[in-house]
C-alpha positions, 0 to 999 in steps of 0.5 A: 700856568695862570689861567686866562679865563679868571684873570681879574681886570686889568691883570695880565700873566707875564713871564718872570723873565719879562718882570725882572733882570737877572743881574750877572755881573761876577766878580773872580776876585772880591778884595779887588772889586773895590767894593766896601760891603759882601752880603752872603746868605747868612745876612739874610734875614728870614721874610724879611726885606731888609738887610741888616748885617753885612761883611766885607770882600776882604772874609771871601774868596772865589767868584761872587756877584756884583749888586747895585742900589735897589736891587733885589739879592734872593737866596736861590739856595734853599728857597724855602728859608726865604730870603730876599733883601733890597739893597741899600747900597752897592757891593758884592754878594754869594753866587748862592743868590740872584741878583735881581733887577725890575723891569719897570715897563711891566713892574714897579720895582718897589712892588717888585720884593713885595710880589716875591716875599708873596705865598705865591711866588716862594712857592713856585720857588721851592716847586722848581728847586733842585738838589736833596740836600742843598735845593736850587733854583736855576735862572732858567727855570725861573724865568719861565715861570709865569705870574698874575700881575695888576697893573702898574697903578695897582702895583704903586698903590699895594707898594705904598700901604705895603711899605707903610706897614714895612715901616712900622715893623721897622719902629717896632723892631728898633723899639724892641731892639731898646728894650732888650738892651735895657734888659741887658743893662739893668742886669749889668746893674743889679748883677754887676755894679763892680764891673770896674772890680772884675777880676778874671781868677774871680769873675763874681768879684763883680756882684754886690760885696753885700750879697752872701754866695751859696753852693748851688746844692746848699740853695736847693732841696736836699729831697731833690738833689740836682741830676741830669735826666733820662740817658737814652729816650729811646724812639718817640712814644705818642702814649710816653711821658714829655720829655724835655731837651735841650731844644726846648728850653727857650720855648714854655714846653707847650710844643711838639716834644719827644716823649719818652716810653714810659717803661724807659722814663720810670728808670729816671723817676729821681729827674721828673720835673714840676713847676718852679724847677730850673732847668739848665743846659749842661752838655754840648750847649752849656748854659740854657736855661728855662723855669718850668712853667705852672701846668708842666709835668714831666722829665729831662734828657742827660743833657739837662740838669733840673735844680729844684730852688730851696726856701731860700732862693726865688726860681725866677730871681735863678733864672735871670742869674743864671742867663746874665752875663756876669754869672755866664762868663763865671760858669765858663770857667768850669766847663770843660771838652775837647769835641763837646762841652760839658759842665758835670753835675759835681761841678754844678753842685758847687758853683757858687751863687749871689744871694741876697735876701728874699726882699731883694730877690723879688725887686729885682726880679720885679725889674727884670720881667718887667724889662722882658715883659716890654721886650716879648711884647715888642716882638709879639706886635712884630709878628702881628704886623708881619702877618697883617703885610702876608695877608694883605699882600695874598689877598691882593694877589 
Protein backbone atom coordinates (compact mmCIF):
# COMPACT_ATOMS: atom_id res chain seq x y z
CA UNK A 1 0.00 0.00 0.00
CA UNK A 2 1.32 3.50 -1.01
CA UNK A 3 2.51 5.32 1.91
CA UNK A 4 0.98 8.81 2.54
CA UNK A 5 3.78 10.18 4.22
CA UNK A 6 6.01 10.42 0.73
CA UNK A 7 3.46 11.32 -1.41
CA UNK A 8 4.83 14.24 -3.62
CA UNK A 9 2.50 17.40 -3.94
CA UNK A 10 -0.33 17.16 -5.28
CA UNK A 11 -0.43 13.54 -5.67
CA UNK A 12 -2.90 11.30 -4.21
CA UNK A 13 -3.39 7.43 -3.56
CA UNK A 14 -6.56 6.07 -5.18
CA UNK A 15 -7.97 2.96 -5.51
CA UNK A 16 -7.97 1.26 -9.11
CA UNK A 17 -11.74 1.00 -8.85
CA UNK A 18 -12.08 4.64 -8.42
CA UNK A 19 -9.36 5.29 -11.74
CA UNK A 20 -11.33 2.97 -14.19
CA UNK A 21 -14.56 1.06 -14.92
CA UNK A 22 -14.76 -2.34 -15.52
CA UNK A 23 -16.62 -2.61 -18.63
CA UNK A 24 -18.87 -6.07 -18.61
CA UNK A 25 -21.07 -5.85 -21.09
CA UNK A 26 -21.01 -9.95 -22.45
CA UNK A 27 -22.04 -10.85 -25.60
CA UNK A 28 -23.30 -14.97 -25.73
CA UNK A 29 -23.34 -14.78 -29.24
CA UNK A 30 -20.72 -13.22 -31.19
CA UNK A 31 -21.88 -13.67 -35.16
CA UNK A 32 -25.03 -11.85 -33.76
CA UNK A 33 -23.53 -9.02 -31.83
CA UNK A 34 -23.58 -6.88 -35.07
CA UNK A 35 -20.07 -6.09 -34.59
CA UNK A 36 -17.37 -5.97 -37.58
CA UNK A 37 -14.20 -6.72 -35.48
CA UNK A 38 -13.12 -9.49 -32.27
CA UNK A 39 -10.05 -8.82 -30.90
CA UNK A 40 -8.50 -11.86 -28.91
CA UNK A 41 -5.53 -11.86 -26.89
CA UNK A 42 -3.33 -13.06 -29.88
CA UNK A 43 -3.93 -9.36 -31.57
CA UNK A 44 -2.20 -8.15 -28.83
CA UNK A 45 0.91 -6.87 -29.17
CA UNK A 46 3.48 -7.20 -26.27
CA UNK A 47 4.25 -3.17 -24.52
CA UNK A 48 2.79 -2.06 -27.06
CA UNK A 49 -0.79 0.27 -27.02
CA UNK A 50 -1.87 -0.23 -30.42
CA UNK A 51 -3.57 -2.86 -32.06
CA UNK A 52 -2.86 -3.74 -35.12
CA UNK A 53 -4.53 -7.08 -35.95
CA UNK A 54 -7.87 -8.25 -35.47
CA UNK A 55 -10.48 -11.07 -36.64
CA UNK A 56 -14.10 -11.10 -36.82
CA UNK A 57 -17.28 -12.50 -34.72
CA UNK A 58 -18.02 -15.02 -37.35
CA UNK A 59 -14.09 -17.26 -36.11
CA UNK A 60 -15.42 -17.48 -32.30
CA UNK A 61 -17.72 -19.00 -30.24
CA UNK A 62 -18.94 -18.63 -26.58
CA UNK A 63 -19.40 -15.43 -24.47
CA UNK A 64 -17.27 -12.55 -25.28
CA UNK A 65 -17.25 -8.73 -24.28
CA UNK A 66 -18.23 -5.95 -25.88
CA UNK A 67 -15.57 -2.71 -26.32
CA UNK A 68 -16.03 0.80 -27.39
CA UNK A 69 -13.95 3.47 -29.02
CA UNK A 70 -11.26 4.37 -26.49
CA UNK A 71 -11.43 1.77 -24.32
CA UNK A 72 -8.59 -0.04 -22.80
CA UNK A 73 -8.74 -4.10 -23.61
CA UNK A 74 -6.08 -5.64 -21.14
CA UNK A 75 -4.85 -9.40 -21.32
CA UNK A 76 -5.94 -10.66 -17.55
CA UNK A 77 -4.56 -13.77 -18.58
CA UNK A 78 -1.04 -14.28 -18.27
CA UNK A 79 -0.14 -10.32 -17.19
CA UNK A 80 3.19 -10.58 -17.33
CA UNK A 81 3.08 -10.91 -21.31
CA UNK A 82 1.78 -7.47 -21.02
CA UNK A 83 -0.90 -6.88 -23.10
CA UNK A 84 -2.92 -3.84 -23.38
CA UNK A 85 -4.44 -2.29 -26.50
CA UNK A 86 -6.56 1.10 -26.81
CA UNK A 87 -9.35 0.60 -29.20
CA UNK A 88 -9.67 2.54 -32.30
CA UNK A 89 -13.07 1.37 -33.18
CA UNK A 90 -15.93 -0.76 -31.75
CA UNK A 91 -16.11 -4.77 -31.37
CA UNK A 92 -15.92 -7.54 -29.34
CA UNK A 93 -13.00 -9.25 -27.64
CA UNK A 94 -11.88 -12.58 -25.13
CA UNK A 95 -13.57 -12.95 -21.89
CA UNK A 96 -9.72 -13.61 -21.13
CA UNK A 97 -9.39 -9.69 -20.95
CA UNK A 98 -11.11 -6.50 -19.31
CA UNK A 99 -12.59 -4.26 -20.90
CA UNK A 100 -11.38 -1.10 -19.28
CA UNK A 101 -13.11 2.14 -18.98
CA UNK A 102 -11.35 5.69 -17.34
CA UNK A 103 -12.95 7.87 -14.78
CA UNK A 104 -12.32 11.13 -16.01
CA UNK A 105 -12.89 12.72 -12.62
CA UNK A 106 -9.77 11.29 -11.16
CA UNK A 107 -7.98 10.01 -14.55
CA UNK A 108 -7.16 11.57 -17.92
CA UNK A 109 -8.12 8.66 -20.03
CA UNK A 110 -5.21 9.31 -22.69
CA UNK A 111 -3.01 8.80 -19.53
CA UNK A 112 -4.87 6.19 -18.17
CA UNK A 113 -2.91 3.06 -20.69
CA UNK A 114 0.21 4.87 -20.12
CA UNK A 115 -0.20 4.62 -16.28
CA UNK A 116 -0.98 0.61 -16.83
CA UNK A 117 1.92 -0.24 -19.58
CA UNK A 118 4.04 1.38 -16.35
CA UNK A 119 6.79 -1.24 -14.20
CA UNK A 120 4.44 -0.26 -11.32
CA UNK A 121 1.03 -1.23 -12.28
CA UNK A 122 2.19 -4.64 -14.40
CA UNK A 123 3.51 -5.54 -11.43
CA UNK A 124 1.04 -5.59 -9.15
CA UNK A 125 -0.74 -7.01 -11.93
CA UNK A 126 1.22 -10.24 -11.94
CA UNK A 127 1.68 -10.17 -7.88
CA UNK A 128 -2.20 -10.48 -7.60
CA UNK A 129 -2.61 -13.12 -10.40
CA UNK A 130 -3.76 -16.59 -9.65
CA UNK A 131 -3.52 -20.01 -11.27
CA UNK A 132 0.04 -22.29 -12.20
CA UNK A 133 -0.24 -22.69 -15.27
CA UNK A 134 -2.62 -19.83 -17.02
CA UNK A 135 -2.09 -16.74 -14.04
CA UNK A 136 -5.24 -14.58 -13.69
CA UNK A 137 -6.16 -11.35 -12.58
CA UNK A 138 -9.62 -11.20 -10.75
CA UNK A 139 -11.68 -7.60 -11.07
CA UNK A 140 -11.94 -7.79 -7.50
CA UNK A 141 -8.28 -8.10 -6.67
CA UNK A 142 -8.02 -5.48 -8.85
CA UNK A 143 -10.04 -3.01 -7.97
CA UNK A 144 -8.48 -3.03 -4.67
CA UNK A 145 -5.23 -2.04 -5.68
CA UNK A 146 -4.20 1.17 -4.58
CA UNK A 147 -1.87 3.44 -7.05
CA UNK A 148 0.05 6.92 -6.72
CA UNK A 149 -1.31 9.33 -9.13
CA UNK A 150 -0.59 13.20 -10.11
CA UNK A 151 -3.12 15.30 -10.65
CA UNK A 152 -4.88 15.86 -13.60
CA UNK A 153 -2.58 18.74 -15.22
CA UNK A 154 0.29 16.35 -14.44
CA UNK A 155 -1.54 13.60 -16.08
CA UNK A 156 -2.41 15.74 -19.39
CA UNK A 157 0.90 16.83 -19.56
CA UNK A 158 2.96 13.01 -19.06
CA UNK A 159 -0.30 11.98 -21.87
CA UNK A 160 1.14 14.48 -24.51
CA UNK A 161 5.09 13.91 -24.37
CA UNK A 162 4.13 10.06 -23.88
CA UNK A 163 1.98 10.20 -27.07
CA UNK A 164 4.49 12.06 -28.84
CA UNK A 165 7.03 9.43 -28.32
CA UNK A 166 3.97 6.79 -29.13
CA UNK A 167 4.12 8.76 -32.26
CA UNK A 168 7.26 8.41 -33.57
CA UNK A 169 7.48 4.59 -32.56
CA UNK A 170 4.69 4.30 -34.96
CA UNK A 171 6.92 6.22 -37.89
CA UNK A 172 9.43 4.01 -37.24
CA UNK A 173 7.49 1.08 -37.29
CA UNK A 174 6.07 1.61 -40.67
CA UNK A 175 9.42 2.74 -41.94
CA UNK A 176 10.81 -0.59 -40.88
CA UNK A 177 7.68 -2.12 -42.20
CA UNK A 178 8.92 -0.60 -45.93
CA UNK A 179 12.13 -1.89 -45.59
CA UNK A 180 11.46 -5.18 -45.10
CA UNK A 181 9.35 -5.40 -47.85
CA UNK A 182 11.78 -4.10 -49.91
CA UNK A 183 14.06 -6.75 -48.68
CA UNK A 184 11.34 -8.92 -49.84
CA UNK A 185 10.93 -7.62 -53.05
CA UNK A 186 14.59 -7.17 -53.97
CA UNK A 187 14.80 -10.85 -53.19
CA UNK A 188 11.93 -11.50 -55.65
CA UNK A 189 14.10 -9.63 -58.07
CA UNK A 190 17.35 -10.82 -57.90
CA UNK A 191 15.95 -14.57 -57.02
CA UNK A 192 12.86 -14.81 -58.73
CA UNK A 193 12.77 -12.69 -62.08
CA UNK A 194 10.68 -15.38 -64.03
CA UNK A 195 7.87 -15.68 -61.70
CA UNK A 196 5.60 -15.51 -64.61
CA UNK A 197 7.47 -18.74 -65.43
CA UNK A 198 6.55 -20.67 -62.16
CA UNK A 199 5.99 -24.13 -62.46
CA UNK A 200 4.98 -26.36 -59.63
CA UNK A 201 6.84 -30.05 -60.83
CA UNK A 202 9.98 -27.21 -60.88
CA UNK A 203 9.66 -24.43 -58.56
CA UNK A 204 13.31 -23.20 -59.36
CA UNK A 205 11.82 -22.52 -63.12
CA UNK A 206 11.71 -19.25 -61.42
CA UNK A 207 15.48 -18.10 -61.12
CA UNK A 208 18.01 -16.63 -63.83
CA UNK A 209 18.01 -19.45 -66.71
CA UNK A 210 21.78 -17.81 -66.72
CA UNK A 211 22.43 -19.37 -63.33
CA UNK A 212 23.95 -23.01 -63.48
CA UNK A 213 22.34 -25.17 -60.26
CA UNK A 214 24.73 -27.23 -58.29
CA UNK A 215 23.94 -30.11 -55.70
CA UNK A 216 24.41 -28.83 -52.35
CA UNK A 217 27.11 -31.42 -51.54
CA UNK A 218 29.11 -30.60 -54.75
CA UNK A 219 28.98 -26.49 -53.56
CA UNK A 220 30.35 -27.64 -50.24
CA UNK A 221 33.78 -28.82 -48.73
CA UNK A 222 34.15 -32.53 -49.46
CA UNK A 223 36.55 -32.41 -46.05
CA UNK A 224 33.42 -31.27 -44.37
CA UNK A 225 30.48 -33.40 -45.61
CA UNK A 226 27.17 -32.00 -44.48
CA UNK A 227 25.59 -33.74 -41.15
CA UNK A 228 23.63 -32.99 -38.45
CA UNK A 229 24.89 -32.46 -34.95
CA UNK A 230 25.14 -34.00 -31.59
CA UNK A 231 21.80 -36.72 -31.09
CA UNK A 232 21.46 -36.25 -27.50
CA UNK A 233 23.05 -33.35 -25.38
CA UNK A 234 22.46 -34.56 -22.24
CA UNK A 235 21.84 -32.02 -19.22
CA UNK A 236 23.41 -28.47 -19.39
CA UNK A 237 27.37 -28.50 -18.56
CA UNK A 238 28.27 -25.03 -17.35
CA UNK A 239 32.27 -26.30 -18.29
CA UNK A 240 30.54 -28.02 -21.69
CA UNK A 241 30.90 -26.98 -25.13
CA UNK A 242 28.11 -24.24 -26.65
CA UNK A 243 25.95 -26.00 -28.52
CA UNK A 244 23.71 -24.40 -30.84
CA UNK A 245 19.57 -25.54 -31.46
CA UNK A 246 17.12 -24.68 -33.29
CA UNK A 247 16.08 -21.86 -30.88
CA UNK A 248 19.22 -20.26 -31.86
CA UNK A 249 19.55 -19.76 -35.22
CA UNK A 250 17.58 -16.25 -35.52
CA UNK A 251 19.98 -14.72 -32.75
CA UNK A 252 24.27 -14.44 -33.43
CA UNK A 253 24.58 -17.14 -30.69
CA UNK A 254 25.83 -14.71 -28.13
CA UNK A 255 23.27 -15.57 -25.67
CA UNK A 256 22.61 -18.12 -22.78
CA UNK A 257 23.08 -21.58 -24.89
CA UNK A 258 23.03 -25.07 -23.67
CA UNK A 259 26.32 -26.56 -23.49
CA UNK A 260 26.81 -29.95 -23.95
CA UNK A 261 29.34 -32.35 -21.57
CA UNK A 262 32.34 -32.54 -23.32
CA UNK A 263 32.69 -36.16 -23.08
CA UNK A 264 29.09 -36.11 -24.72
CA UNK A 265 30.45 -33.48 -27.65
CA UNK A 266 33.70 -35.52 -28.57
CA UNK A 267 31.67 -38.40 -29.90
CA UNK A 268 30.10 -35.58 -32.45
CA UNK A 269 33.80 -34.28 -33.36
CA UNK A 270 32.50 -34.35 -37.49
CA UNK A 271 29.50 -31.65 -36.54
CA UNK A 272 31.72 -28.75 -35.02
CA UNK A 273 31.10 -25.85 -36.51
CA UNK A 274 33.72 -22.40 -37.24
CA UNK A 275 32.71 -19.14 -38.65
CA UNK A 276 31.25 -19.12 -42.60
CA UNK A 277 29.34 -22.31 -41.64
CA UNK A 278 25.71 -22.28 -42.53
CA UNK A 279 23.32 -23.61 -40.57
CA UNK A 280 19.92 -24.56 -41.28
CA UNK A 281 16.88 -26.09 -39.54
CA UNK A 282 16.17 -29.85 -40.87
CA UNK A 283 13.63 -31.60 -38.19
CA UNK A 284 10.49 -30.02 -36.70
CA UNK A 285 10.93 -26.64 -38.08
CA UNK A 286 12.45 -27.23 -41.27
CA UNK A 287 14.12 -24.00 -42.93
CA UNK A 288 15.83 -21.66 -40.34
CA UNK A 289 18.85 -20.71 -41.16
CA UNK A 290 22.00 -18.63 -39.64
CA UNK A 291 25.75 -17.94 -40.90
CA UNK A 292 28.04 -18.79 -38.10
CA UNK A 293 29.36 -15.24 -37.14
CA UNK A 294 33.52 -14.50 -36.91
CA UNK A 295 34.17 -15.27 -32.90
CA UNK A 296 31.79 -18.59 -32.58
CA UNK A 297 33.18 -22.01 -31.97
CA UNK A 298 31.18 -24.91 -31.15
CA UNK A 299 28.44 -27.78 -32.36
CA UNK A 300 24.97 -28.23 -33.29
CA UNK A 301 22.18 -30.30 -32.11
CA UNK A 302 20.45 -33.44 -34.33
CA UNK A 303 18.06 -31.02 -35.74
CA UNK A 304 20.47 -28.92 -37.42
CA UNK A 305 22.46 -29.25 -40.27
CA UNK A 306 25.95 -27.53 -40.87
CA UNK A 307 26.77 -26.86 -44.63
CA UNK A 308 30.40 -25.76 -44.69
CA UNK A 309 30.25 -23.62 -48.45
CA UNK A 310 32.94 -24.78 -50.88
CA UNK A 311 35.28 -21.87 -53.12
CA UNK A 312 32.51 -21.68 -55.23
CA UNK A 313 29.73 -20.24 -53.20
CA UNK A 314 29.51 -17.18 -50.77
CA UNK A 315 28.27 -18.16 -47.14
CA UNK A 316 26.27 -15.38 -47.24
CA UNK A 317 24.95 -15.18 -50.79
CA UNK A 318 23.62 -19.11 -49.17
CA UNK A 319 22.06 -17.77 -46.67
CA UNK A 320 19.91 -15.12 -48.02
CA UNK A 321 19.12 -18.24 -50.85
CA UNK A 322 18.15 -20.49 -48.48
CA UNK A 323 15.68 -17.94 -46.42
CA UNK A 324 14.16 -16.49 -49.77
CA UNK A 325 10.80 -17.45 -50.71
CA UNK A 326 11.38 -19.02 -53.88
CA UNK A 327 14.16 -21.26 -52.61
CA UNK A 328 11.71 -21.96 -49.19
CA UNK A 329 8.94 -23.16 -51.19
CA UNK A 330 11.44 -25.47 -53.44
CA UNK A 331 12.56 -27.07 -50.29
CA UNK A 332 8.88 -27.82 -49.24
CA UNK A 333 8.79 -30.24 -51.98
CA UNK A 334 10.97 -32.59 -50.12
CA UNK A 335 10.23 -32.28 -46.48
CA UNK A 336 8.51 -34.98 -45.14
CA UNK A 337 6.47 -36.23 -41.62
CA UNK A 338 3.35 -37.13 -40.67
CA UNK A 339 3.59 -35.77 -36.75
CA UNK A 340 6.81 -33.75 -37.37
CA UNK A 341 8.61 -32.44 -40.28
CA UNK A 342 12.13 -33.53 -41.37
CA UNK A 343 14.37 -32.78 -44.42
CA UNK A 344 17.00 -35.86 -44.21
CA UNK A 345 20.52 -35.10 -44.83
CA UNK A 346 20.66 -37.56 -48.26
CA UNK A 347 18.00 -35.26 -49.38
CA UNK A 348 19.63 -32.13 -48.51
CA UNK A 349 22.68 -33.15 -50.02
CA UNK A 350 20.98 -33.22 -53.30
CA UNK A 351 18.82 -29.88 -53.48
CA UNK A 352 19.75 -28.11 -56.06
CA UNK A 353 21.15 -24.71 -55.72
CA UNK A 354 21.19 -21.37 -58.33
CA UNK A 355 24.72 -20.46 -58.67
CA UNK A 356 26.02 -17.59 -60.47
CA UNK A 357 29.63 -16.52 -60.45
CA UNK A 358 31.35 -15.25 -57.58
CA UNK A 359 31.04 -11.51 -59.00
CA UNK A 360 27.40 -11.77 -58.86
CA UNK A 361 27.08 -13.61 -55.68
CA UNK A 362 28.72 -10.58 -54.21
CA UNK A 363 26.26 -8.05 -55.86
CA UNK A 364 23.74 -9.38 -54.74
CA UNK A 365 24.56 -9.96 -51.48
CA UNK A 366 25.84 -6.24 -51.28
CA UNK A 367 22.11 -5.42 -52.12
CA UNK A 368 20.51 -7.68 -49.98
CA UNK A 369 22.44 -6.48 -46.58
CA UNK A 370 21.94 -3.69 -47.31
CA UNK A 371 18.14 -3.64 -47.41
CA UNK A 372 18.67 -5.70 -43.94
CA UNK A 373 21.09 -3.65 -42.76
CA UNK A 374 18.39 -0.37 -43.10
CA UNK A 375 15.57 -2.87 -41.59
CA UNK A 376 17.72 -4.07 -38.14
CA UNK A 377 18.66 -0.52 -37.97
CA UNK A 378 14.51 0.51 -38.04
CA UNK A 379 13.93 -1.89 -35.59
CA UNK A 380 16.98 -1.20 -33.29
CA UNK A 381 15.63 2.97 -33.30
CA UNK A 382 12.17 1.21 -32.18
CA UNK A 383 13.47 -0.43 -29.21
CA UNK A 384 15.37 2.86 -28.59
CA UNK A 385 12.24 4.98 -28.25
CA UNK A 386 10.59 2.15 -26.36
CA UNK A 387 12.63 2.32 -23.65
CA UNK A 388 12.89 6.32 -23.74
CA UNK A 389 8.60 6.04 -23.15
CA UNK A 390 9.45 3.35 -19.73
CA UNK A 391 11.88 5.44 -18.24
CA UNK A 392 10.19 8.56 -18.56
CA UNK A 393 6.95 7.10 -17.59
CA UNK A 394 8.81 5.36 -14.38
CA UNK A 395 10.56 8.25 -13.80
CA UNK A 396 7.50 10.30 -13.31
CA UNK A 397 5.72 7.64 -11.51
Amino acid sequence: MPDTKTLKPGWKIWRFDQMATNVNVRIDNPSESGMEHYVGLEHLDSNSLKIRRWGTPDDVEATKLMFKKGDIIFGRRRAYQRKLGVAEFDGICSAHAMVLRARPEVVVPEFLPFFMQSDIFMKRAVEISVGSLSPTINWTALAAQQFELPGLAEQRKLASSLGAIVDSVEKLREANTASETLYERLVLELFAPRRENYRDSDPLSVFPTTWPTLTMEELSRTEAPICYGIVQVGEHDPTGIPTVQIKDLDGDFSGALHRTNEGIESGFSRSRIEPGDVLISVKAIVGDVARVPGHFRGNISRDIARIRPGPGIISDYLVHLLRSAPYRRYMQKYVVGSTRDELSIGTLKKLRVPCPGMKEQESVVALLDEAKLSSARMVERVHLARELAVRFLDEAL
